[in-house]
C-alpha positions, 0 to 999 in steps of 0.5 A, spaced: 115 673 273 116 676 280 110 678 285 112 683 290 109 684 298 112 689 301 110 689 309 112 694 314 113 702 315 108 706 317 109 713 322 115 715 327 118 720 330 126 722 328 131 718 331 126 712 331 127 706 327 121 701 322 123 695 319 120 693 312 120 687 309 119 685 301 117 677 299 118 676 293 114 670 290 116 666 283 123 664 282 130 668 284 135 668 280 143 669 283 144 674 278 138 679 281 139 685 285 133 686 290 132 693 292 129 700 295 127 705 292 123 711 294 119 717 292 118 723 297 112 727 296 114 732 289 120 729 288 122 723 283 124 716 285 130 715 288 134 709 289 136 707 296 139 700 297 140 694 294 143 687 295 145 681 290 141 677 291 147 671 289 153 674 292 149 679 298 153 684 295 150 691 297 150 699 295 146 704 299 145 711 298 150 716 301 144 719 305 141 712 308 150 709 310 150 707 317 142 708 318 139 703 313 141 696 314 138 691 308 139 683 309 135 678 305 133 671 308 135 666 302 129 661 305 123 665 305 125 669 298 125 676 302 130 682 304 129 686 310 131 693 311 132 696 318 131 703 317 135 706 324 135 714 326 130 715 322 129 723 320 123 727 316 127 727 309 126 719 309 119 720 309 117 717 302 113 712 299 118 705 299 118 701 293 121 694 293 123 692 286 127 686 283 133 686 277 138 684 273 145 690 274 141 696 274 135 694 270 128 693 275 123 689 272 119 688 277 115 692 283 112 692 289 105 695 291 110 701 296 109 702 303 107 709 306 113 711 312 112 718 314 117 721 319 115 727 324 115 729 330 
């Protein structure tokens, strides 16, 4: 079992950047991915990024490439994601979740970001 605490977001202007982060508490396997998703107000939820988390290999969503950063810290079983030049489509509810290959078990609560000006 994995237990997921996501922290951060919160409100921004476009062009102003959030960091959110996931711990994940329970064991890690090298075999899992950590990933993002989000759901955006009347539209379903979509993948955004993800990171290996044995090899730190990472996908991310042509739409976030170049904006969004994902890292994990070993240590304390948690990913980041540094969310830059935010824009208005952004605005979602963001989800960590935890899996094997393309298959998420186990979910975060999600946390609020709202891009406006």
């Amino acid at each position: 079992q994995v237990q997921l605490d996501e922290t951060g977001g919160g409100a921004a202007q476009p062009g102003e950047s959030l960091r959110l982060s996931c711990s994940a508490s329970g064991r890690m396997w090298d075999t899992y991915n950590m990933g993002w998703f989000r759901r955006a107000p009347g539209k379903e939820r979509e993948f955004v990024v993800a990171i290996g988390w044995g090899d730190g290999h990472t996908e991310y969503r042509d739409s976030v490439k170049g904006r969004f950063f994902i890292s994990r810290d070993i240590a304390d079983n948690a990913v980041h994601l540094q969310m830059n030049n935010l824009k208005p489509e952004d605005t979602a509810i963001y989800y960590c979740a935890v899996g094997a290959g393309s298959v998420y078990a186990y979910w975060g609560q999600g946390t609020q970001v709202t891009v406006s000006s």
